[in-house]
Backbone as a chain_set.jsonl record, in Angstrom:
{"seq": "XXXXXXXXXXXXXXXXXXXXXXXXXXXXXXXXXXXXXXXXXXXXXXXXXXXXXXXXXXXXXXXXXXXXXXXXXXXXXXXXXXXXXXXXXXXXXXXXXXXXXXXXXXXXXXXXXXXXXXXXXXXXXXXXXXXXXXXXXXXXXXXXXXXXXXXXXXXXXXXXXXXXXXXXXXXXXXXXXXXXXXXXXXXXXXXXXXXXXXXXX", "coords": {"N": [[-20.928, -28.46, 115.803], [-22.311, -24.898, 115.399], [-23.668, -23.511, 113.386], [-23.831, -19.771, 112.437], [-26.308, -17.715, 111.116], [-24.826, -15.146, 109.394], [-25.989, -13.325, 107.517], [-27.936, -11.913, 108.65], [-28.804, -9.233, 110.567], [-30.313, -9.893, 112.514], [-29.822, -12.087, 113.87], [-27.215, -12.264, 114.419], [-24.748, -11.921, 116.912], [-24.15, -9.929, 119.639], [-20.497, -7.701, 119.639], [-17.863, -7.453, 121.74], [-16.939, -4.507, 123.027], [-13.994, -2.54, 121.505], [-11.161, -1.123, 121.588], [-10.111, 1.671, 119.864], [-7.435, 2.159, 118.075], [-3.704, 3.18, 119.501], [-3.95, 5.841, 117.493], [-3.498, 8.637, 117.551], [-0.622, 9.872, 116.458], [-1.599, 10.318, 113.997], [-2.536, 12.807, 111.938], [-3.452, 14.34, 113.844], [-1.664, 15.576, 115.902], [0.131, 18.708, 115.279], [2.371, 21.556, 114.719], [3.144, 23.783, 117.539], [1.09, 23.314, 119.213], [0.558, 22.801, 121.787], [1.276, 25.47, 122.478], [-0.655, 27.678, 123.386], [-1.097, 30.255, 124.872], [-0.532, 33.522, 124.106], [2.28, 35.389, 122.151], [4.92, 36.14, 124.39], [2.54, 37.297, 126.22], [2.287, 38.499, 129.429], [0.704, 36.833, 131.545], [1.276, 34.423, 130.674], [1.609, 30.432, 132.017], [2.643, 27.242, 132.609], [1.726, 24.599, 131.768], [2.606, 21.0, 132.99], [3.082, 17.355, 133.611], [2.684, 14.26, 133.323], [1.175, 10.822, 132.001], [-0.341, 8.494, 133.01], [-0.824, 4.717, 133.398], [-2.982, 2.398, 134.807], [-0.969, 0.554, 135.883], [0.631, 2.271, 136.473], [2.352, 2.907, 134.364], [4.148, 5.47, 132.551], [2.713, 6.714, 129.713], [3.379, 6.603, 126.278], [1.883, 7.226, 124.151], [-0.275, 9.327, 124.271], [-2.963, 11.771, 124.223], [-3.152, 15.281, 125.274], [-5.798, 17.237, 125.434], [-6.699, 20.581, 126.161], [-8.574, 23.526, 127.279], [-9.201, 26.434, 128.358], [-10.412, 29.321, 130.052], [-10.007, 32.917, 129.547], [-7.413, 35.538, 131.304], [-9.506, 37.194, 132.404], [-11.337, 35.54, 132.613], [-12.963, 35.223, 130.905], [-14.641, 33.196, 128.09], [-13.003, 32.394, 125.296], [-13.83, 33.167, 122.179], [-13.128, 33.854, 119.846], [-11.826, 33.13, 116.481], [-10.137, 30.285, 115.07], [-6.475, 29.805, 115.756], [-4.761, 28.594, 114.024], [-2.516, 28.24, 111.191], [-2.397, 27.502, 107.705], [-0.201, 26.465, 105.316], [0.08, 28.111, 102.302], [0.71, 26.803, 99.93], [1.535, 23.972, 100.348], [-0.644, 23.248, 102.284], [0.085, 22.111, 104.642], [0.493, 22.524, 108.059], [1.447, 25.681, 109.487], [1.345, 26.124, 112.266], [0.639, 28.345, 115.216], [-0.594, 31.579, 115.117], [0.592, 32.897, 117.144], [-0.882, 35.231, 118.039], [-3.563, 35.153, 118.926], [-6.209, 34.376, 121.42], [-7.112, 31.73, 121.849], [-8.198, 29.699, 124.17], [-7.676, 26.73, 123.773], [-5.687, 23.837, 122.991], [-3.507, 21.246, 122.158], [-1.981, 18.38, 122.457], [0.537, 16.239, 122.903], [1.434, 12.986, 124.332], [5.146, 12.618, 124.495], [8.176, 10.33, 124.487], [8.679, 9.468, 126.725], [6.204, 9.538, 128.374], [5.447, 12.312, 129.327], [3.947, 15.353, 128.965], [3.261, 18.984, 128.201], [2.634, 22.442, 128.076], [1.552, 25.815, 127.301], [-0.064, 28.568, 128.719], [-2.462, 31.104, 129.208], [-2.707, 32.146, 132.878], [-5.973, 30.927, 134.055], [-9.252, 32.625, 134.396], [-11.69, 33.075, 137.263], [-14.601, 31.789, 137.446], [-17.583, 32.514, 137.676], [-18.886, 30.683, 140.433], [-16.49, 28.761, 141.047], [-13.388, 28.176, 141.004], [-10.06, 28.932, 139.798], [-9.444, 27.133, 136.756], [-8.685, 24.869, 134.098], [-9.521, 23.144, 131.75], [-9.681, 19.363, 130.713], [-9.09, 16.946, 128.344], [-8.495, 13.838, 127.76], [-7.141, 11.134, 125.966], [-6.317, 8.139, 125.236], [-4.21, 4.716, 124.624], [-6.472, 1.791, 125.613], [-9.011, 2.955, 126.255], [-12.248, 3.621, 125.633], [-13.216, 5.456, 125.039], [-12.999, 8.979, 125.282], [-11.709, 11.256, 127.92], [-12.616, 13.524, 130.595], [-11.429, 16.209, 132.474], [-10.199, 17.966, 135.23], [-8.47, 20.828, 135.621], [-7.509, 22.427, 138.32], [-5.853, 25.437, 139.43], [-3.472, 25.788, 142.285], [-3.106, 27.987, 143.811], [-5.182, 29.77, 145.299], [-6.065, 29.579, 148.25], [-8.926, 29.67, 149.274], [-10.294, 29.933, 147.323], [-10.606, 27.33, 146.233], [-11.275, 25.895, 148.134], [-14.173, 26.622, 148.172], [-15.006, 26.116, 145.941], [-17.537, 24.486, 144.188], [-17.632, 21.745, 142.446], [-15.19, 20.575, 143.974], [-15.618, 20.811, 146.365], [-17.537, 18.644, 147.042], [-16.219, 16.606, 146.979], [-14.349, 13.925, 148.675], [-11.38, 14.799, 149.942], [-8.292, 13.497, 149.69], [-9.372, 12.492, 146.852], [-10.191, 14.904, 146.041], [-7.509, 16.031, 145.412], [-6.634, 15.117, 143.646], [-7.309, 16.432, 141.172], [-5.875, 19.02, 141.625], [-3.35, 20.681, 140.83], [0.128, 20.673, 141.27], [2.816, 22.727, 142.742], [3.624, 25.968, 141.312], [5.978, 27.593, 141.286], [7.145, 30.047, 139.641], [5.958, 29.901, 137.375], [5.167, 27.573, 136.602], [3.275, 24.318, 136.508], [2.297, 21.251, 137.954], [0.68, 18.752, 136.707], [-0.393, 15.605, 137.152], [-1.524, 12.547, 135.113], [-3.675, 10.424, 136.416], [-4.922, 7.171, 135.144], [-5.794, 4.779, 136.023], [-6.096, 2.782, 139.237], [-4.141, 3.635, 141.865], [-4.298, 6.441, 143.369], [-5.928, 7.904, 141.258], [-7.063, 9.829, 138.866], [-9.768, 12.195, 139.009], [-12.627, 12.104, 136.935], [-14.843, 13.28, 134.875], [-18.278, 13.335, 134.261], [-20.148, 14.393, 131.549], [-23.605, 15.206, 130.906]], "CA": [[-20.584, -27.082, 115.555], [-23.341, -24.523, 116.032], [-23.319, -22.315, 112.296], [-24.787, -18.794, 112.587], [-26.373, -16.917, 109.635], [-24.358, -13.955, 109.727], [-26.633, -12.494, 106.67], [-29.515, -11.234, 108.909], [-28.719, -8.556, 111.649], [-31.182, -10.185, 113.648], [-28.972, -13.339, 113.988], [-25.626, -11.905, 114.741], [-24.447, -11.686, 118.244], [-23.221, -8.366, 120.068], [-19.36, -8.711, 120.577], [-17.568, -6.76, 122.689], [-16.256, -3.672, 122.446], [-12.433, -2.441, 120.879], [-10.466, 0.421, 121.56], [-9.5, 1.985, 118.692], [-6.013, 2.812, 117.86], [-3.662, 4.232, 119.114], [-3.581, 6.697, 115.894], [-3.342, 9.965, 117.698], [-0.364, 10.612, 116.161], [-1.559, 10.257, 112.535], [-3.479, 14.059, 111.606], [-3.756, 15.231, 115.187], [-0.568, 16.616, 116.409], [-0.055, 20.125, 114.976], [3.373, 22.719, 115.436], [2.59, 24.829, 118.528], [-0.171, 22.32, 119.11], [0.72, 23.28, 122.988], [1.601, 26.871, 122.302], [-1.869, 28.538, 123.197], [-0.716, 31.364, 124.808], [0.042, 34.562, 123.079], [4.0, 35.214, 122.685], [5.143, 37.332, 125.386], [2.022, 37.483, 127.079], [3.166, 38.496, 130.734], [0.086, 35.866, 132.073], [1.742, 33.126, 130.415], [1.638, 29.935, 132.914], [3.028, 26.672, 132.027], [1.155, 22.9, 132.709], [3.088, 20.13, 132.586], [2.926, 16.084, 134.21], [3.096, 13.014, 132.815], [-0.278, 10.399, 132.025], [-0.047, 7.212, 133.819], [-1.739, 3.493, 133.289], [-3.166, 2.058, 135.288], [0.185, -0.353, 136.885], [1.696, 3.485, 136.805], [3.676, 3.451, 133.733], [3.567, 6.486, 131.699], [2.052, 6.476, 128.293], [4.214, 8.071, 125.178], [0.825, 7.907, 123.292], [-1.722, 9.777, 124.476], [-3.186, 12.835, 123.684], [-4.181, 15.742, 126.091], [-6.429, 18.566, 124.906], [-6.951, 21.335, 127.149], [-9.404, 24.567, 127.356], [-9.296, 27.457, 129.673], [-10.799, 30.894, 130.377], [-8.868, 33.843, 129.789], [-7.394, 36.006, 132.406], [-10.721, 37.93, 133.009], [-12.647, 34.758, 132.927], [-13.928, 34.635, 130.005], [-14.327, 31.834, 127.525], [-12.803, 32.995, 123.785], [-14.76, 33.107, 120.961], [-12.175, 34.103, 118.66], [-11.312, 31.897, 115.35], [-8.758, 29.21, 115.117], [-5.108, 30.535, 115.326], [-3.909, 27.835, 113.431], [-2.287, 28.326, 110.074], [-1.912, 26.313, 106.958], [0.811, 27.152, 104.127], [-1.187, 27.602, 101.245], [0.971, 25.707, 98.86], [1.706, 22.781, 100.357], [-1.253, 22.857, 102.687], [1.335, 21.869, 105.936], [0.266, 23.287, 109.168], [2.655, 26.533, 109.876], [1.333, 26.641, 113.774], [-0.392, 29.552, 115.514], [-0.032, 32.91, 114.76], [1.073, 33.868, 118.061], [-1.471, 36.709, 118.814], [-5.146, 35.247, 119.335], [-5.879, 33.471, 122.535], [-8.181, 30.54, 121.515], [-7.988, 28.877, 125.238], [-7.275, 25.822, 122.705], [-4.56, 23.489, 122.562], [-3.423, 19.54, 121.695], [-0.704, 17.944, 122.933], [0.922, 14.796, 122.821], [2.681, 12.823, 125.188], [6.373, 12.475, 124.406], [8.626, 8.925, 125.068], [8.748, 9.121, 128.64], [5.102, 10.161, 128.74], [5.565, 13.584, 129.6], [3.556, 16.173, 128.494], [3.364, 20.264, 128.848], [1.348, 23.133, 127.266], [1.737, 27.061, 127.636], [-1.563, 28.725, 128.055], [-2.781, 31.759, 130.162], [-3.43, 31.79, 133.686], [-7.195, 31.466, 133.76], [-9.955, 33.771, 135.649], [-12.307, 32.259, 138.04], [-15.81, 31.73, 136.231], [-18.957, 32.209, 138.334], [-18.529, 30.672, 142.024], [-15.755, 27.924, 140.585], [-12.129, 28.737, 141.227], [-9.926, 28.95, 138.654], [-9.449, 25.791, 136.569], [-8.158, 24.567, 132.983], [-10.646, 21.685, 131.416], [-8.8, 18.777, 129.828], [-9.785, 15.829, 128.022], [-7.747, 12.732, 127.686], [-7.339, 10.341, 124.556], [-5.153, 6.865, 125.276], [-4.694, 3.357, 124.603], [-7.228, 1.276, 126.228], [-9.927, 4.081, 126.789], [-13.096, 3.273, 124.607], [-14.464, 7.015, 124.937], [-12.131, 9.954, 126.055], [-11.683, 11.075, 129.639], [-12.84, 14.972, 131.237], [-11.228, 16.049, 134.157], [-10.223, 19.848, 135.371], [-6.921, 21.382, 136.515], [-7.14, 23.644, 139.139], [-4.649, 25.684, 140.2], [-3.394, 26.079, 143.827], [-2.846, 29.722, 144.323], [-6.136, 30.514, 146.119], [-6.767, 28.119, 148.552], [-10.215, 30.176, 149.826], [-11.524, 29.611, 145.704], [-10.711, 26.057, 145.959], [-12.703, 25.148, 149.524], [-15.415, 27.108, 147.977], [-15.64, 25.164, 144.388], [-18.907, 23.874, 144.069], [-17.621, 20.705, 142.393], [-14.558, 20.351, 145.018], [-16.329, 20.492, 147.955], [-18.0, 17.885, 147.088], [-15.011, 15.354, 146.618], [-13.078, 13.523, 150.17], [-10.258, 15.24, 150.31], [-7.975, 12.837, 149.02], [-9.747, 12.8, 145.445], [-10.241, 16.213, 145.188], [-6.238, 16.062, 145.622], [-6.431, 14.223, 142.353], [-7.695, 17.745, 140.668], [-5.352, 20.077, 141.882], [-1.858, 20.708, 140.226], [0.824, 21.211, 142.296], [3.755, 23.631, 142.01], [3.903, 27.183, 140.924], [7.149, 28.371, 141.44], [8.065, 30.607, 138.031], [4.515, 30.024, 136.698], [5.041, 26.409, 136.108], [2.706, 23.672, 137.788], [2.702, 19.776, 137.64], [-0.229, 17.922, 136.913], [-0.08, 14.161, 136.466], [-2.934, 12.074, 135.056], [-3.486, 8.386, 135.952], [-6.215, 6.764, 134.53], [-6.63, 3.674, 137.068], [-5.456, 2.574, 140.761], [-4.222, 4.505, 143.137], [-4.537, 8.318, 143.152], [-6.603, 7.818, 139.904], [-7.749, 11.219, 138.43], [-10.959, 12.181, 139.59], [-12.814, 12.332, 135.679], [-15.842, 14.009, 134.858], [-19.059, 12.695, 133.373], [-21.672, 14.971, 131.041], [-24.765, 14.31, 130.451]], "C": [[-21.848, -26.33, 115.143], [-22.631, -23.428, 114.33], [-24.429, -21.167, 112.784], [-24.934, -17.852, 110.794], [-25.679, -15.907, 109.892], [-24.94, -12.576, 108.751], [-27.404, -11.611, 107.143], [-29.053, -10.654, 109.993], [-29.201, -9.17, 112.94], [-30.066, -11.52, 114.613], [-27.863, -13.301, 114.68], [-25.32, -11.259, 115.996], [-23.671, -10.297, 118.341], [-21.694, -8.965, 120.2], [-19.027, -7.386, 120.863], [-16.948, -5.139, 122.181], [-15.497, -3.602, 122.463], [-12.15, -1.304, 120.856], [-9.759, 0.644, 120.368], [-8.15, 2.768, 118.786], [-4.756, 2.486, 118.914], [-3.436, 4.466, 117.598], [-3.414, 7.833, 115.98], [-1.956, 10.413, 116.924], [-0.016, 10.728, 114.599], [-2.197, 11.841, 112.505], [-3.624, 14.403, 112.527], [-2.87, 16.262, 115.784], [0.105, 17.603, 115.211], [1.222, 21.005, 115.564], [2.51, 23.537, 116.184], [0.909, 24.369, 119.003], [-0.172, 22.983, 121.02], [1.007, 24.792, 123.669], [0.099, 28.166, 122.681], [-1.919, 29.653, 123.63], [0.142, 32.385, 123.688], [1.3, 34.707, 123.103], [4.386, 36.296, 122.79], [4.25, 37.671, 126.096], [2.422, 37.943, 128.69], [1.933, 37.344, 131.619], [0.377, 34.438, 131.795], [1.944, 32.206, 132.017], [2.037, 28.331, 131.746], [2.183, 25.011, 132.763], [2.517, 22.029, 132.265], [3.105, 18.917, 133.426], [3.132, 15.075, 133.188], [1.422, 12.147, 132.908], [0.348, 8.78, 131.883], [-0.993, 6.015, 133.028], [-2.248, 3.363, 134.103], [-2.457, 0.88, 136.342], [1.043, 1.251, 137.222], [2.956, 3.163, 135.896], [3.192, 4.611, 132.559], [3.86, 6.031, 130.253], [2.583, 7.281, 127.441], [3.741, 8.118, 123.845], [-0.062, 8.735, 123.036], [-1.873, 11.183, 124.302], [-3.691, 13.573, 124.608], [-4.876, 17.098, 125.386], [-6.873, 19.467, 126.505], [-7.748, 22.696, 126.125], [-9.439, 25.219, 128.488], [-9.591, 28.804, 128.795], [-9.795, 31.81, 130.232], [-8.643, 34.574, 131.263], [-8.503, 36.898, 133.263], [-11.389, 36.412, 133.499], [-13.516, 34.681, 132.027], [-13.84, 33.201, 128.686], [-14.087, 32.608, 125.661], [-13.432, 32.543, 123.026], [-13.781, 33.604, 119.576], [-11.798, 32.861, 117.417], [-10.388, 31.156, 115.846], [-7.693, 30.124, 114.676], [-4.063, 29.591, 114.915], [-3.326, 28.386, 111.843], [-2.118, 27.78, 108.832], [-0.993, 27.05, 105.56], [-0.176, 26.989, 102.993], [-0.333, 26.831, 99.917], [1.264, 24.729, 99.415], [-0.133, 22.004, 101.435], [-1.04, 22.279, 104.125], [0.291, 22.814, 106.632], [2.03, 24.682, 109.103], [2.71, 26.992, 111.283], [0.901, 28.012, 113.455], [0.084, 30.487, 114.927], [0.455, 33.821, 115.792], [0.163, 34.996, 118.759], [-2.613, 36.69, 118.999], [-4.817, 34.558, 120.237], [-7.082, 32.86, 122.373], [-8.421, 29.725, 122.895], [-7.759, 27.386, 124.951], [-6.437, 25.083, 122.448], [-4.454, 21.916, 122.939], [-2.116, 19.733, 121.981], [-0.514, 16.363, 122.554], [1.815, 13.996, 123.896], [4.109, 12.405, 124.55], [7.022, 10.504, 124.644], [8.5, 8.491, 125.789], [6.739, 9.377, 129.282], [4.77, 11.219, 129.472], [4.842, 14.523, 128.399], [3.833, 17.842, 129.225], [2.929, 21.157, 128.015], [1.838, 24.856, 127.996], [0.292, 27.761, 127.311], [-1.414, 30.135, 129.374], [-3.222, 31.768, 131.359], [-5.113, 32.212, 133.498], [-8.044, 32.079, 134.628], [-10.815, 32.96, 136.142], [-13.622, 32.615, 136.646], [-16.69, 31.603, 137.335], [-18.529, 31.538, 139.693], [-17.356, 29.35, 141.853], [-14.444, 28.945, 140.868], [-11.767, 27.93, 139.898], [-9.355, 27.613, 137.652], [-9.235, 26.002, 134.828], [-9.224, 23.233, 132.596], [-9.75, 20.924, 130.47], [-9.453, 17.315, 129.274], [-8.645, 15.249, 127.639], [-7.985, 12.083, 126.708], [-5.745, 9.182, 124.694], [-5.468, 5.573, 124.944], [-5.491, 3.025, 125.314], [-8.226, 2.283, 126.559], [-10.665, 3.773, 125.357], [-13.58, 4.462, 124.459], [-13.151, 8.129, 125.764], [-12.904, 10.381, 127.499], [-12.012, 12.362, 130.153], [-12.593, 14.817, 132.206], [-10.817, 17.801, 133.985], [-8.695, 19.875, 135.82], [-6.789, 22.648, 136.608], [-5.862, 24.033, 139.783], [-4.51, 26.152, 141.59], [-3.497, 26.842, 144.642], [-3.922, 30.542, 145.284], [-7.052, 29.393, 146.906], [-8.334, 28.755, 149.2], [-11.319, 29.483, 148.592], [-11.807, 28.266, 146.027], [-11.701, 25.115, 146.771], [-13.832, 25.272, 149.213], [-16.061, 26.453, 146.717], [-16.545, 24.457, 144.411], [-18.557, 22.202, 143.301], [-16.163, 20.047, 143.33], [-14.68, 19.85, 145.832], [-17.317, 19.615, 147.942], [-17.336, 16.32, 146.906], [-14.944, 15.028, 148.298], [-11.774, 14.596, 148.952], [-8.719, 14.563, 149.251], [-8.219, 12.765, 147.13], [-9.367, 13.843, 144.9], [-8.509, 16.889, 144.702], [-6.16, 15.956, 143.996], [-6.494, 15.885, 140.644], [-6.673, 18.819, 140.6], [-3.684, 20.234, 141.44], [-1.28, 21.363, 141.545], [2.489, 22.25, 142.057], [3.319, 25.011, 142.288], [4.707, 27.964, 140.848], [8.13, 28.752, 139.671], [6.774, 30.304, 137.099], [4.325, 28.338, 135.72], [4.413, 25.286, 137.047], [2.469, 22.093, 136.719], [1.265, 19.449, 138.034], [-0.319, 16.837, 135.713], [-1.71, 13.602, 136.384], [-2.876, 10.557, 135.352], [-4.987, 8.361, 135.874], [-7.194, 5.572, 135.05], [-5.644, 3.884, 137.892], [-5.357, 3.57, 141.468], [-4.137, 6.145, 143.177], [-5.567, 8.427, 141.752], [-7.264, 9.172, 139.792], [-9.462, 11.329, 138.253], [-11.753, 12.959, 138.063], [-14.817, 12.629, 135.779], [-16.857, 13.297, 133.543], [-20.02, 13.913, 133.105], [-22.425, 14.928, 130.127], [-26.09, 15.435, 129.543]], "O": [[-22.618, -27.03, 114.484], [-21.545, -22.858, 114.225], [-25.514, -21.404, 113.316], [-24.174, -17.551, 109.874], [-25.955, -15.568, 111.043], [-24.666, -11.387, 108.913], [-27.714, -10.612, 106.495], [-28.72, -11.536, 110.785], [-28.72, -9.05, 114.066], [-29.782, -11.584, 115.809], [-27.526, -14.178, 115.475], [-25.623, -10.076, 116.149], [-22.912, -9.742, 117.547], [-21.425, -10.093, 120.614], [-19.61, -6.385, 120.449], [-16.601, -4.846, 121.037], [-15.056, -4.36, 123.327], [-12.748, -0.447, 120.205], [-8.903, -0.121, 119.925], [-7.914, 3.777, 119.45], [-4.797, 1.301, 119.245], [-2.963, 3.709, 116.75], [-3.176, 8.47, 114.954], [-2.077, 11.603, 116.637], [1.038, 11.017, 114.032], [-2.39, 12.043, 113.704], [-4.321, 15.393, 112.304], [-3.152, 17.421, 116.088], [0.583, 17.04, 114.226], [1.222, 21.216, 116.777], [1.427, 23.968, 115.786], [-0.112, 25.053, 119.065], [-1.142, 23.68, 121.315], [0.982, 25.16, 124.844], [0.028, 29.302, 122.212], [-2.695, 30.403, 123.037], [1.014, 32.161, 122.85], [1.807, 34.188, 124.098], [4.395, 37.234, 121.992], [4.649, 38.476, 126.937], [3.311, 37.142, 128.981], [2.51, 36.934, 132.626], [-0.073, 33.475, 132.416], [2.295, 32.809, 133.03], [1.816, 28.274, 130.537], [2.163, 24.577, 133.915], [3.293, 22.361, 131.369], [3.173, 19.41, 134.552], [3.852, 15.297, 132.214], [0.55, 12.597, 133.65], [1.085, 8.183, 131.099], [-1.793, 6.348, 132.154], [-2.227, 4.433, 134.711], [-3.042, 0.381, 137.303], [1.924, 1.342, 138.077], [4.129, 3.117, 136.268], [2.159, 4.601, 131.89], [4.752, 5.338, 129.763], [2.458, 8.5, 127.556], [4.281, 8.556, 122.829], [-0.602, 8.957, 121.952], [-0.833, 11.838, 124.228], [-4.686, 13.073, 125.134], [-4.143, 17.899, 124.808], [-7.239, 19.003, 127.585], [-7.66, 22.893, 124.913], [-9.684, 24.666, 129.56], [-9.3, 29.211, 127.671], [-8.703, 31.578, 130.751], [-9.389, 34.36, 132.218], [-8.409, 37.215, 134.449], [-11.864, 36.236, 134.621], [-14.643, 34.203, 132.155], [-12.899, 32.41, 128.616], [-14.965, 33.204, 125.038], [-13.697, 31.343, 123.113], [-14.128, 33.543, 118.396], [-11.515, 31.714, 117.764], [-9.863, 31.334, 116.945], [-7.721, 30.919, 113.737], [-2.876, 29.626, 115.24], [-4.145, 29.185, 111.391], [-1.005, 27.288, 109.016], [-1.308, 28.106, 105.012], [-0.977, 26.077, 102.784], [-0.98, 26.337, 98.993], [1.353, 24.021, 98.412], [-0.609, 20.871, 101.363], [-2.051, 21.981, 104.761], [-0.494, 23.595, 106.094], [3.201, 24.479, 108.781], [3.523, 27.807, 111.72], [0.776, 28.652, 112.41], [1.097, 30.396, 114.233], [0.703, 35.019, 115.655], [0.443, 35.542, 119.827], [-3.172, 37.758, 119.249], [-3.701, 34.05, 120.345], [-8.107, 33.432, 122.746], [-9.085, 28.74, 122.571], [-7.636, 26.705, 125.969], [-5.992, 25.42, 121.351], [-5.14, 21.393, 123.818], [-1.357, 20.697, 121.871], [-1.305, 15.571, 122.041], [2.896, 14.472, 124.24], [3.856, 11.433, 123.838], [6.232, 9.603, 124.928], [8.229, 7.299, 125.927], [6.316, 9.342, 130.438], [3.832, 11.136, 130.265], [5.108, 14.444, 127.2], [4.368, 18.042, 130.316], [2.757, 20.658, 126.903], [2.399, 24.95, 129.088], [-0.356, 27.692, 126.266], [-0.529, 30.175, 130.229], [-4.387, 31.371, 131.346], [-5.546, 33.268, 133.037], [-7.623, 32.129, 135.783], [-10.878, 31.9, 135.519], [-13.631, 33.242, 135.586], [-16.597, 30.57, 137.999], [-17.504, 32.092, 140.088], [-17.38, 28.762, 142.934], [-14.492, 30.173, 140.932], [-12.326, 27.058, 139.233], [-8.504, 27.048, 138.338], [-9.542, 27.062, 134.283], [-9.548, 22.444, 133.483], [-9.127, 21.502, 129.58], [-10.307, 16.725, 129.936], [-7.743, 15.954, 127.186], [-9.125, 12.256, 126.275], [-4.578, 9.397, 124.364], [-6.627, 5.16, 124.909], [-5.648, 3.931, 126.133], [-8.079, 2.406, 127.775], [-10.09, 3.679, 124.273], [-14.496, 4.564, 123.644], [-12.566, 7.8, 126.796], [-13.993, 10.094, 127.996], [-10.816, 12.589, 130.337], [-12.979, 13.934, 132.972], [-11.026, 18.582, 133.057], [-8.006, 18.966, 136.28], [-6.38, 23.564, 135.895], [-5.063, 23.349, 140.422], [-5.381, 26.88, 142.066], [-3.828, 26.734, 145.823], [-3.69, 31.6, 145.869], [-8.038, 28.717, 146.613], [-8.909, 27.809, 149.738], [-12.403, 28.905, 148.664], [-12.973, 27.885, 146.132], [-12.461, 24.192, 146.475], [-14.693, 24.487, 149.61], [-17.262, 26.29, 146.499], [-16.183, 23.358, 144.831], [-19.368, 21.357, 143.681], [-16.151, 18.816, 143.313], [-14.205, 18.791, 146.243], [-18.115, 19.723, 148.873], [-17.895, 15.235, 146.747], [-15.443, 15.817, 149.1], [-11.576, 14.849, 147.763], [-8.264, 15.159, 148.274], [-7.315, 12.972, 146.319], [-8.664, 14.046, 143.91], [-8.29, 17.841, 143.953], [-5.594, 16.796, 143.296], [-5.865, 16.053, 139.598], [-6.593, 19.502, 139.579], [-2.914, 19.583, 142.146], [-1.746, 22.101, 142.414], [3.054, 22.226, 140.964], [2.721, 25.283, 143.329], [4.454, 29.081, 140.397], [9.019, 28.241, 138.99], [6.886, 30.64, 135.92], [3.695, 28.053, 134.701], [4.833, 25.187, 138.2], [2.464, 21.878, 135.507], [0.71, 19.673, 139.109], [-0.332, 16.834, 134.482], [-2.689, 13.905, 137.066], [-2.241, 9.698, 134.742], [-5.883, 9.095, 136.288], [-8.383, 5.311, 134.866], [-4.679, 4.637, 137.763], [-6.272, 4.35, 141.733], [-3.312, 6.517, 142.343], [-5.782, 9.606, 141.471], [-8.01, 9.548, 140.696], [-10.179, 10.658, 137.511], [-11.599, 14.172, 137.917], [-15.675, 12.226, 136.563], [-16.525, 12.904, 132.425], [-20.628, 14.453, 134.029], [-22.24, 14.716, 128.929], [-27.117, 14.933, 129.087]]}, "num_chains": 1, "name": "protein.A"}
C-alpha cells in the first residue's frame, strides 16, 4: 500500500472534478422571479419549454436566467425591480413598472419552465434574440445559448452568428410558436437536437 503525504500541496494528486449541487432552489428562486415584464405592458411576450438531459428526460431542477433588449433595442440600465419587506427582509417580488430585461426561473416537476418578458428589438445587424444561461445537475460551469424569435425570417438568414450554423443546429436556437405572443423553446443539454451553447472568451 502506496501512503501519500497529504500535508504538502506538492504531493497531493489532482482529482477530478464535482458538480456542485443541485442547490438552486436554496436563495435563488425569488416571487415574480419570471415576471420581467412590466404589468400590462401591451409588448408583453411569453417564453416557455421544458430543459432536457441528455437520455431526454426533463429536469425539475434547473435554473434558467434570461436577458433581453427592450422593445427599441436597447439593453436596460435601470436598478433592480426586486423588493424586500423591510421587516422580515422576505422578497415581496418586482414592482411591476421597471423593465430590467432580468429574470430567474426555475424549472417546475415536469421540467417545464416559462418567463414573461418584452418582445425584444433587434441590436446592431443580429435579429432579435433573448440571451439565456442555464444552471443544472451535472453541468460543472453554466451553459449560454440565445432565443431567437421566428417572426422575421429575413433578420434571422442575416444573423451574423446564425448564418454561420448548418441549418439543423441553428434550428436548435430558434423558438417556435407565436400564436397569442407565446413561443416554445426547449433546452437539451446533450444528444440529439442538443442546444447549440455559446462560449465567451
Amino acid at each position: 500500500m502506496t501512503h501519500i503525504d497529504t500535508s504538502r500541496p506538492e504531493t497531493v494528486l489532482p482529482t477530478p472534478s464535482h458538480t456542485v449541487g443541485p442547490f438552486y432552489g436554496y436563495a435563488l428562486p425569488f416571487p415574480g422571479g419570471g415576471d420581467i415584464a412590466p404589468v400590462g405592458h401591451p409588448d408583453t411576450l411569453t417564453l416557455q419549454g421544458y430543459v432536457y438531459d441528455g437520455a431526454g428526460t426533463p429536469l425539475p431542477d434547473a435554473f434558467v436566467e434570461l436577458w433581453g433588449a427592450d422593445p427599441d433595442g436597447n439593453v436596460p440600465d435601470v436598478d433592480g425591480s426586486i423588493r424586500r419587506d423591510p421587516a422580515t427582509g422576505g422578497y415581496l417580488g418586482r414592482n411591476g413598472v421597471e423593465f430590467t430585461g432580468w429574470g430567474r426561473v426555475q424549472t417546475d416537476a415536469n421540467g417545464h419552465w416559462y418567463a414573461r418578458t418584452l418582445r425584444p428589438g433587434a441590436r446592431g445587424r443580429s435579429a432579435p434574440y433573448v440571451s439565456a444561461c442555464v444552471f443544472a445537475r451535472g453541468l460543472l460551469v453554466h451553459l449560454f445559448t440565445r432565443i431567437y424569435l421566428p417572426d422575421d425570417a429575413a433578420a434571422l438568414a442575416a444573423d451574423p452568428l446564425l448564418s454561420r450554423l448548418p441549418q439543423a443546429r441553428r434550428d436548435t436556437l430558434i423558438a417556435a410558436g407565436g400564436r397569442e405572443g407565446t413561443y416554445r423553446f426547449d433546452i437539451r443539454l446533450q444528444g440529439e437536437g442538443e442546444t447549440v451553447f455559446l462560449e465567451f472568451q
